[in-house]
C-alpha positions as CSV (number, residue, x, y, z in Angstrom):
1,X,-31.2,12.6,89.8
2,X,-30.5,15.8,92.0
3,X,-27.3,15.3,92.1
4,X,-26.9,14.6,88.5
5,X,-28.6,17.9,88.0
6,X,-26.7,19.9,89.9
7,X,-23.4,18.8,88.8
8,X,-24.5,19.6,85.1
9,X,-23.9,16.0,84.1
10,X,-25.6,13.9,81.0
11,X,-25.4,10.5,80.8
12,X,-26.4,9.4,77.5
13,X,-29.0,6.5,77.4
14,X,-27.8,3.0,76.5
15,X,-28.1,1.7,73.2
16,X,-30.1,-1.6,72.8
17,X,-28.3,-4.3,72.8
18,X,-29.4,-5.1,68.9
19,X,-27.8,-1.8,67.8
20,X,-24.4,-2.2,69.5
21,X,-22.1,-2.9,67.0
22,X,-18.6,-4.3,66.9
23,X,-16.2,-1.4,67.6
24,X,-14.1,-0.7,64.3
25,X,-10.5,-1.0,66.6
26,X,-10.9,-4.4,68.6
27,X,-9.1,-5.0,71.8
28,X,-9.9,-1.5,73.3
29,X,-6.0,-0.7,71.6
30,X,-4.4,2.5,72.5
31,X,-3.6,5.5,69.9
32,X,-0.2,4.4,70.9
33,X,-0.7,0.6,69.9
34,X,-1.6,1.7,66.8
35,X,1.2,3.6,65.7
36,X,3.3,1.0,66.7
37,X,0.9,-1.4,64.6
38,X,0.8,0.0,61.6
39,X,4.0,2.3,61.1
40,X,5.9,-1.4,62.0
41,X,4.9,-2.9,59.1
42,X,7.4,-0.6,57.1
43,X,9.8,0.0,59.8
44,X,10.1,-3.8,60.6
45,X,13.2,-6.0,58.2
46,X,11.8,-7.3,55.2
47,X,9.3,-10.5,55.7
48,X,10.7,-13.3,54.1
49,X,7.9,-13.7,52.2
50,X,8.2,-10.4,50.4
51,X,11.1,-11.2,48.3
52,X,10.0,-14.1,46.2
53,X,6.9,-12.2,45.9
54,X,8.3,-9.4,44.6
55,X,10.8,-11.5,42.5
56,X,8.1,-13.0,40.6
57,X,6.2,-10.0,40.6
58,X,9.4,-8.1,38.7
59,X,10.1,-11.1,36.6
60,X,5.9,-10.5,35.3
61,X,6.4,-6.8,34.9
62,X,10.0,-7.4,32.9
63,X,8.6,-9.6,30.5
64,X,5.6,-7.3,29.8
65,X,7.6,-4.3,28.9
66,X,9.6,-6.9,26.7
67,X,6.4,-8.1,25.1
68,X,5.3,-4.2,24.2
69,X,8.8,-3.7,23.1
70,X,8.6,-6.7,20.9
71,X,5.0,-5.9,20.0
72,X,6.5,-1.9,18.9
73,X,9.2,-3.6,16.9
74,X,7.8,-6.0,15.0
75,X,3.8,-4.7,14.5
76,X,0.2,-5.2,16.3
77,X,0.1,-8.4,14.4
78,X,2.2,-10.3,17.3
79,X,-1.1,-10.1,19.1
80,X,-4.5,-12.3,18.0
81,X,-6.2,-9.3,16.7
82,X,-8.1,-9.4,13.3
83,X,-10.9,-9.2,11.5
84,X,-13.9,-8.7,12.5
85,X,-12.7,-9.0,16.4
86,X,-10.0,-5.9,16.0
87,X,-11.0,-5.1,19.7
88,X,-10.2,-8.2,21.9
89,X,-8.1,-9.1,24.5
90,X,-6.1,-5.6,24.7
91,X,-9.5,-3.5,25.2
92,X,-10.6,-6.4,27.4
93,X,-7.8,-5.7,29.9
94,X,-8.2,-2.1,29.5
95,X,-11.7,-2.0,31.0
96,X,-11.5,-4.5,33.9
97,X,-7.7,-2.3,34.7
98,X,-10.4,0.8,35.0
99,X,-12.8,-1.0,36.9
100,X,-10.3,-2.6,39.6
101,X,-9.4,1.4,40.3
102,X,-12.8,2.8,41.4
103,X,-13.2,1.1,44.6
104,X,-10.4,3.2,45.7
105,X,-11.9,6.4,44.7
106,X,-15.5,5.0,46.4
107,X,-13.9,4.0,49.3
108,X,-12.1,7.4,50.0
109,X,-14.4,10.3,48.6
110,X,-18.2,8.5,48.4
111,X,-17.6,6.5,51.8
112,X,-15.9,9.6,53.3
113,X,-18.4,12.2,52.6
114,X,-21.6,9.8,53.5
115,X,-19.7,9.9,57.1
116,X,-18.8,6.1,56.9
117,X,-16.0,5.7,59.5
118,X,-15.7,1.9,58.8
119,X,-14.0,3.2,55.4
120,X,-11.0,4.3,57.4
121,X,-9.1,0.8,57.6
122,X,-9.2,0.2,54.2
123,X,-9.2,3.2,52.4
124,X,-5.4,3.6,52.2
125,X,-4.3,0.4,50.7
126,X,-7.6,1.1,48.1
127,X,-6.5,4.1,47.0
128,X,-3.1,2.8,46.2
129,X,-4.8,0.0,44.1
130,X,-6.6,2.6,42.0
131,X,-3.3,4.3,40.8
132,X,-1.7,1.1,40.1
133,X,-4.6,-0.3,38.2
134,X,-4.7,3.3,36.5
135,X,-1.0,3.0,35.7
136,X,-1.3,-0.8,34.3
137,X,-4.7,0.2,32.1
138,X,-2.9,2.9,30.6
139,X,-0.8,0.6,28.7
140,X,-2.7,-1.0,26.9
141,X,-5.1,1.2,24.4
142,X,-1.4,3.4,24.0
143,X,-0.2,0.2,22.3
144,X,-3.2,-1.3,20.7
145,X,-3.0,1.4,17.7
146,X,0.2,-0.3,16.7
147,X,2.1,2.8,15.7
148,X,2.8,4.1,19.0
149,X,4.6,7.5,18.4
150,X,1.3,9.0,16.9
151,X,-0.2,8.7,20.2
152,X,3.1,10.9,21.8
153,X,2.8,13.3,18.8
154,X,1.0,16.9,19.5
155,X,-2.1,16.6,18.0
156,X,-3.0,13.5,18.4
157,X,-4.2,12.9,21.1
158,X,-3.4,16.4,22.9
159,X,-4.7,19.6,21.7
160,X,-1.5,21.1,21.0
161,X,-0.9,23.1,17.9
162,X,1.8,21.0,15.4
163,X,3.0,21.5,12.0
164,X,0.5,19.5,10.8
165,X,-2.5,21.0,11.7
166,X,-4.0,17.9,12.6
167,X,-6.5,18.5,15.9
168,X,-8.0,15.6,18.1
169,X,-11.4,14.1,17.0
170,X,-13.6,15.4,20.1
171,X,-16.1,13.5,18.9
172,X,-14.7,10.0,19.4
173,X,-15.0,8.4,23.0
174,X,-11.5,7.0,22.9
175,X,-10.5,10.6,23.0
176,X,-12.9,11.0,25.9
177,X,-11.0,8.0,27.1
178,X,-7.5,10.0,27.5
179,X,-9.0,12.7,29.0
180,X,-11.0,10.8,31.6
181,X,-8.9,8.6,32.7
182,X,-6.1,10.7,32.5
183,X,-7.9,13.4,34.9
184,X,-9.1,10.7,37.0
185,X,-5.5,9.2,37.8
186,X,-4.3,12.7,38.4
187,X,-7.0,13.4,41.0
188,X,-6.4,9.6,42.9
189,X,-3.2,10.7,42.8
190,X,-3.7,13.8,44.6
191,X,-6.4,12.5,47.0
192,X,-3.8,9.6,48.1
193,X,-1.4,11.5,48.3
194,X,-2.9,14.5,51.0
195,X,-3.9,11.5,52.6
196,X,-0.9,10.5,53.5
197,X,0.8,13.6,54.5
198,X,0.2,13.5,58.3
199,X,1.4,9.7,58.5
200,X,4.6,10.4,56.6
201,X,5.6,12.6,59.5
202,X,4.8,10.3,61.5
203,X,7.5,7.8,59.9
204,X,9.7,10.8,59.4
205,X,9.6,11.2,63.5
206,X,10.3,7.4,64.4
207,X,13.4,6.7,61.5
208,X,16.2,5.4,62.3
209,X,18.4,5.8,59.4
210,X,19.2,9.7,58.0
211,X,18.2,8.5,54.7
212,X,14.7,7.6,55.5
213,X,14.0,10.7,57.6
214,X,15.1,12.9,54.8
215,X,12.3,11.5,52.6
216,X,9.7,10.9,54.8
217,X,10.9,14.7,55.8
218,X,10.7,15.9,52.5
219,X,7.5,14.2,51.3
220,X,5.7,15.3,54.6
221,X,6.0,18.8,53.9
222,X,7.0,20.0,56.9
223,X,4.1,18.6,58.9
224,X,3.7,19.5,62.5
225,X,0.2,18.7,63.3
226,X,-0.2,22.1,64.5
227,X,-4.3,23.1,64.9
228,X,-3.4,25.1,61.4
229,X,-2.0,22.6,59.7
230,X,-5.0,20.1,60.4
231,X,-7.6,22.7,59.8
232,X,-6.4,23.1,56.5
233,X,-5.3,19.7,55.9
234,X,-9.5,18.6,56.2
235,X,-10.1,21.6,54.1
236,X,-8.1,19.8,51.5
237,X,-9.3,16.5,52.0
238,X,-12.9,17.6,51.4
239,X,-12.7,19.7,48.4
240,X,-10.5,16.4,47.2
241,X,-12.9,14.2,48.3
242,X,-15.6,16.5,46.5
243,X,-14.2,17.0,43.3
244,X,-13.3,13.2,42.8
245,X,-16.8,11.9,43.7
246,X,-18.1,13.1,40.5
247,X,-15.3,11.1,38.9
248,X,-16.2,7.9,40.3
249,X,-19.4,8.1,38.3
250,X,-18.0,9.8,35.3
251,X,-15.3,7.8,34.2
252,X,-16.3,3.8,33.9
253,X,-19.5,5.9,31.8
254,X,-17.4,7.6,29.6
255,X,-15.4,3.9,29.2
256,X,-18.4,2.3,28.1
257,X,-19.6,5.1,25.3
258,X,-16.5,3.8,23.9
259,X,-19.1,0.9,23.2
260,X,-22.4,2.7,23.8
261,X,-21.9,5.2,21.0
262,X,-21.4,2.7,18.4
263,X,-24.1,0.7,16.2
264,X,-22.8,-2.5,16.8
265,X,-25.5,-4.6,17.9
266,X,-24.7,-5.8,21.9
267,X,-23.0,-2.4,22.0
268,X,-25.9,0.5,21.1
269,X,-27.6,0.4,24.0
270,X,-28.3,3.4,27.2
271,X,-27.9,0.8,29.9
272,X,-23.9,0.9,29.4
273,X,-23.2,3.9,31.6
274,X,-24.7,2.8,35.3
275,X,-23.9,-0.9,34.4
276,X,-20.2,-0.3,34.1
277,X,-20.1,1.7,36.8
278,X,-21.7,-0.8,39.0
279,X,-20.1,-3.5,37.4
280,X,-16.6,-1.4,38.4
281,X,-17.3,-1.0,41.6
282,X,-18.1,-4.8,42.1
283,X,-14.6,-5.3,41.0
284,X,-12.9,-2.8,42.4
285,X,-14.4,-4.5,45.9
286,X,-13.3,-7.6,44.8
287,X,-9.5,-7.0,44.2
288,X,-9.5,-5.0,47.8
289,X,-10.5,-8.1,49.9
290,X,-8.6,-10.2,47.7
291,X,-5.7,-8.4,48.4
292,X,-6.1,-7.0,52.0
293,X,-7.4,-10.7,53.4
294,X,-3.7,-12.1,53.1
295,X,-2.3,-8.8,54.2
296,X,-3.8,-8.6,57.3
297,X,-3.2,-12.3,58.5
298,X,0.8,-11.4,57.3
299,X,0.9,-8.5,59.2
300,X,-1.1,-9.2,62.1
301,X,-3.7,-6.5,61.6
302,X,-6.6,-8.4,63.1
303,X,-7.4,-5.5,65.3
304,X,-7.4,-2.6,63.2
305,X,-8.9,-4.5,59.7
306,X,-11.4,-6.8,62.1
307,X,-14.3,-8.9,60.3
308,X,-17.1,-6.3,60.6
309,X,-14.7,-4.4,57.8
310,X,-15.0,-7.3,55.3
311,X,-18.6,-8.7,56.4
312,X,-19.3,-4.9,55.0
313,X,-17.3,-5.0,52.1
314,X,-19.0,-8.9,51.5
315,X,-22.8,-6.8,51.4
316,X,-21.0,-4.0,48.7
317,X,-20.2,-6.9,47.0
318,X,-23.6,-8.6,47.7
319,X,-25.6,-5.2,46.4
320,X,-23.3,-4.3,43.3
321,X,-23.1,-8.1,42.1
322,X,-27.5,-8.0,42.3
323,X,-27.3,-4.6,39.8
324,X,-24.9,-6.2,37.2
325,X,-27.3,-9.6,37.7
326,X,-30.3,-7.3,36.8
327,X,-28.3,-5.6,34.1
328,X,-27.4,-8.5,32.5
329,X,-31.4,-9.9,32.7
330,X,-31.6,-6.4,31.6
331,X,-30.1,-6.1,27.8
332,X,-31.9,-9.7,27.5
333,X,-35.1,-8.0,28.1
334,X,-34.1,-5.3,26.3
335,X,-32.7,-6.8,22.8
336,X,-36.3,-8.6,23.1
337,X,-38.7,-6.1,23.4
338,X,-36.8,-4.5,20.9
339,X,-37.5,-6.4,18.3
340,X,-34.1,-5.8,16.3
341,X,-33.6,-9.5,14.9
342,X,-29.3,-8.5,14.7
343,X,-29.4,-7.1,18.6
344,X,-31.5,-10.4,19.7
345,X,-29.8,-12.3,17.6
346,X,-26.5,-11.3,19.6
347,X,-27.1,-12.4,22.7
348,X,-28.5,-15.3,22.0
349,X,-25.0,-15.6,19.9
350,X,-23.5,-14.7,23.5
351,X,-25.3,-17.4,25.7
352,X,-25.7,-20.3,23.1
353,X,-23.1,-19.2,20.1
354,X,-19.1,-20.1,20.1
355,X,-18.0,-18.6,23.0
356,X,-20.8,-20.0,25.2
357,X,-18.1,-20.9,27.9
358,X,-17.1,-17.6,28.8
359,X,-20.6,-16.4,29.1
360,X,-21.9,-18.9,31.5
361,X,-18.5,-18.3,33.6
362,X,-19.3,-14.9,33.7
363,X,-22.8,-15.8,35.1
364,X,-21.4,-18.2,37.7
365,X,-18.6,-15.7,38.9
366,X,-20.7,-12.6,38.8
367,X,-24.5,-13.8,39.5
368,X,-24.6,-17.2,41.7
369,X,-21.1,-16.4,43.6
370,X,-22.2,-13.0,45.7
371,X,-25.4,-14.6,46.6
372,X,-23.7,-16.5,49.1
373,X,-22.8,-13.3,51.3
374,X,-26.9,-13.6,52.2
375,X,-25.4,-15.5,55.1
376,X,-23.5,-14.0,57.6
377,X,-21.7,-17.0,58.7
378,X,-20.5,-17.3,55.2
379,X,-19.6,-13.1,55.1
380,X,-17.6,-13.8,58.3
381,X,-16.3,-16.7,56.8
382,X,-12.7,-14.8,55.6
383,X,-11.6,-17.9,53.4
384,X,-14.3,-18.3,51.8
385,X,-14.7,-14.7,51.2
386,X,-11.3,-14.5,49.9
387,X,-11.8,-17.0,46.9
388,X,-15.3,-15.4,46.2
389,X,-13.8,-12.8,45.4
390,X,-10.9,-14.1,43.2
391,X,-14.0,-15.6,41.4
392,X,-15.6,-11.8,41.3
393,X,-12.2,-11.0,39.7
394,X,-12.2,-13.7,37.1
395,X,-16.1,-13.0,36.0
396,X,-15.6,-9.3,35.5
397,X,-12.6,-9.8,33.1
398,X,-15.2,-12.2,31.4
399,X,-17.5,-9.8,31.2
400,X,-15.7,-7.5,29.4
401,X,-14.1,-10.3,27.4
402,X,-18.0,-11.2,26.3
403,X,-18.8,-7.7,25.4
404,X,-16.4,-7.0,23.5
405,X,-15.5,-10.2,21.6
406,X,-19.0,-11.6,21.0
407,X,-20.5,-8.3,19.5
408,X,-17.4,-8.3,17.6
409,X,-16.8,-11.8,16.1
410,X,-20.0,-12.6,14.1
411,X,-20.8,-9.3,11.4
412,X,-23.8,-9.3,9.5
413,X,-22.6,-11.1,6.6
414,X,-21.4,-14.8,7.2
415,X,-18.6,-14.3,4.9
416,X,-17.5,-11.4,8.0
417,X,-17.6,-14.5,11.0
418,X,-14.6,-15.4,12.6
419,X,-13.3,-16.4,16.4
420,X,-10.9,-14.6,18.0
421,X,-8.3,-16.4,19.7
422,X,-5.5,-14.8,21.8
423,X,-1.7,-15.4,20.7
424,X,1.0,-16.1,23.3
425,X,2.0,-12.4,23.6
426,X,-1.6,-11.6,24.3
427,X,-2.0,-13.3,27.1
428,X,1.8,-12.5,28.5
429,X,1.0,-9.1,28.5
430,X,-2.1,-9.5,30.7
431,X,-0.1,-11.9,33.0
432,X,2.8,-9.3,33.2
433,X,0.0,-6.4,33.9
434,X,-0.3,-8.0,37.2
435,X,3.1,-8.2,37.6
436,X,3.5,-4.3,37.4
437,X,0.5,-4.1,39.7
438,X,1.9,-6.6,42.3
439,X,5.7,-5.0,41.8
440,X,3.9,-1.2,42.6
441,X,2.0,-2.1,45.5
442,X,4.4,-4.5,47.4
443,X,6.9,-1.7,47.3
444,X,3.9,0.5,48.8
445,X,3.1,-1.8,51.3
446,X,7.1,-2.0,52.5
447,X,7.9,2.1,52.9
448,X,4.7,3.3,53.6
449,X,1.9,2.9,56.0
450,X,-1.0,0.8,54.7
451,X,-3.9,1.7,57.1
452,X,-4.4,5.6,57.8
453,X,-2.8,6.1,61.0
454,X,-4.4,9.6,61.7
455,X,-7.5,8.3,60.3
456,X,-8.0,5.2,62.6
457,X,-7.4,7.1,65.3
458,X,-10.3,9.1,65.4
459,X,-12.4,5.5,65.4
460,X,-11.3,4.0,68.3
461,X,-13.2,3.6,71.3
462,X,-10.7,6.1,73.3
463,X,-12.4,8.8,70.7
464,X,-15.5,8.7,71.5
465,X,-16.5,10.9,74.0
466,X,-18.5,9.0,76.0
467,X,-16.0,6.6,76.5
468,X,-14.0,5.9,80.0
469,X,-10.8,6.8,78.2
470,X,-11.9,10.5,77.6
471,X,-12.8,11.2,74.1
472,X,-9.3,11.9,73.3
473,X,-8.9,13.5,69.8
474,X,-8.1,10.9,67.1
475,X,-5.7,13.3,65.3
476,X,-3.5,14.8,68.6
């Protein structure tokens, strides 16, 4: 103990063995290793898996633009819209789009300013799914008002002056819409994009060809991970990080007053705004495993996205999925206690009425399924987790599919019932939205790095300080 004093040392105590936790880089890897690791995966010759994929992916995304083209040239009527349901499956698609992009934008700002340094192996390839999800949500309210040049017109939907003197209706949330979303892809944008500065230099520094290190070189801004440049770099990221956590919250809310704001019964209701947004979340979740699960076992990323990444994404999943249960017990509760005859009478309509099937799927999918990551054999479990959440995926699309169309289809006056059923250029579209999703982010996932270099870096075991290795610094 003398000695100990006198040479100025502190050991810190030992953690109990309950508390030790599986390191977030397994294999005690070196900074070097992953470099190597994770700038391979777009330095490496195409997999041959990539191409078919992003054949099919193409073909999906070709036929959807040929679909809107079709649907521009010939009128909204190619789609199964009518009376009463004249929101269905296009407003549908819009909602879960929006909701598959927050987890991005959780992942990176909320995760990132609660000091969550697990968030650092997936935050990358999440951010990327939000703009892509942003991108393929965009489409569709543009086209579902049929004449498609008012919405590029001044006026319309910008407040520009025109010769018209026709201003935007501020007081309509699918004006809100535009300039939510809008904001909210420009910030996720922004926030991917500073992300990513430090690790383009880094694949500007290893290219081989001169085309590639142009780009990279150009894109990376002239990036020398000097002290300056990383000091104002975290600056950058915080104030990003600050500004779109706000955002997270504000713009599945202002998607739902689309609904909320109305009087139609299954609509008017003040539970709307935290429900989405929980209910996005949830989603969001889902599509990331579902999409980083393969990606890991194709590129050999055990070590840097381990198990203890998705057993926490698995209790996200477990926590969000119990709010939208208790939401949906909720507006039961609710329309009850009420005592509006039209609002109980609508979701009894939902549960027991014409379109009982996708109601109970939506239960299954979004109730019963994340009840099952209780057990951590089961959270560990990566197959199983991976088609849970494909199911997660499938029951929020039904949930927006049940708002929407069973509020919609049955009006007060019998005369007004109908059922909405989707035409074959309804559904194409949807199933080329994912192709435009899948075409954007396999061509992320080829020429630029999926995992944050810098970022996992600074989580190793080599930087921490009380570590053999030194404490080296994650970003040097």
């Amino acid at each position: 103990m003398a000695n100990s004093a006198k040479s100025g040392a502190v050991h810190a105590p030992e953690p109990p063995a309950a508390l030790v936790r599986e390191p977030l880089v397994l294999n005690n890897r070196p900074l070097g290793w992953i470099t190597d690791a994770i700038a391979g995966v777009c330095e490496k010759p195409t997999p041959v898996w990539w191409w078919p994929a992003f054949i099919i992916s193409f073909g999906g995304m070709v036929t959807m633009f040929s679909l809107i083209a079709y649907l521009v040239s010939t009128g909204v009527g190619v789609w199964g819209l009518n009376q009463p349901a004249d929101w269905a499956w296009d407003i549908t698609n819009f909602v879960f789009w929006i909701g598959i992009g927050h987890a991005g934008t959780l992942i990176s700002a909320v995760l990132f300013l609660l000091r969550q340094k697990w968030r650092t192996s997936v935050n990358r390839a999440a951010e990327a799914m939000t703009i892509f999800a942003v991108v393929c949500a965009g489409i569709f309210p543009v086209f579902h008002t049929g004449r498609v040049w008012f919405a590029l017109l001044p006026g319309y939907l910008f407040p520009a002056p025109n010769a018209n003197a026709i201003w935007p209706q501020f007081r309509s949330p699918l004006l809100w819409d535009v300039f939510a979303v809008s904001t909210y892809g420009t910030v996720s944008l922004l926030f991917w994009y500073v992300g990513l500065i430090p690790d383009l230099a880094t694949l500007r520094d290893r290219a081989k060809g001169w085309l590639r290190r142009a780009l990279y070189g150009i894109f990376s801004l002239g990036w020398t991970g000097s002290n300056r440049h990383w000091s104002n770099y975290e600056k950058a990221y915080l104030l990003l990080a600050g500004l779109s956590t706000p955002l997270v919250l504000s713009v599945h809310s202002i998607v739902s007053f689309d609904f909320a704001v109305s009087v139609v019964p299954g609509w008017h209701t003040t539970i709307f705004p935290p429900y989405f947004v929980a209910g996005a979340i949830f989603s969001g979740f889902g599509m990331v495993l579902t999409l980083l699960i393969p990606l890991r076992s194709l590129f050999k990323l055990h070590d840097v996205i381990t198990l203890r990444h998705v057993e926490l994404m698995c209790k996200v999943l477990l926590a969000t999925g119990s709010i939208v249960g208790y939401a949906y017990g909720m507006e039961f509760f609710i329309a009850w206690y009420g005592g509006s005859p039209y609002e109980l009478y609508a979701f009894k309509n939902r549960a027991f009425g014409p379109y009982w099937w996708s109601y109970w799927a939506m239960i299954s999918c979004n109730v019963i399924s994340p009840h099952f990551f209780w057990f951590k054999k089961l959270r560990t479990s990566v197959v199983f987790v991976w088609i849970v959440s494909i199911f997660v995926n499938i029951g929020m699309w039904f949930e927006r599919f049940v708002i929407i169309v069973t509020s919609l289809h049955r009006d007060y006056l019998p005369s007004s019932w109908g059922y909405f059923t989707p035409s074959w250029v309804d559904v194409m579209t949807f199933v080329g939205s994912f192709g435009l999703f899948m075409t954007l982010f396999l061509l992320f996932i080829r020429f630029l790095p999926v995992i944050a270099i810098s970022e996992v870096k600074g989580v190793t075991p080599q930087a921490d300080p009380h570590h053999p290795l030194g404490g080296a610094k994650g970003h040097h």
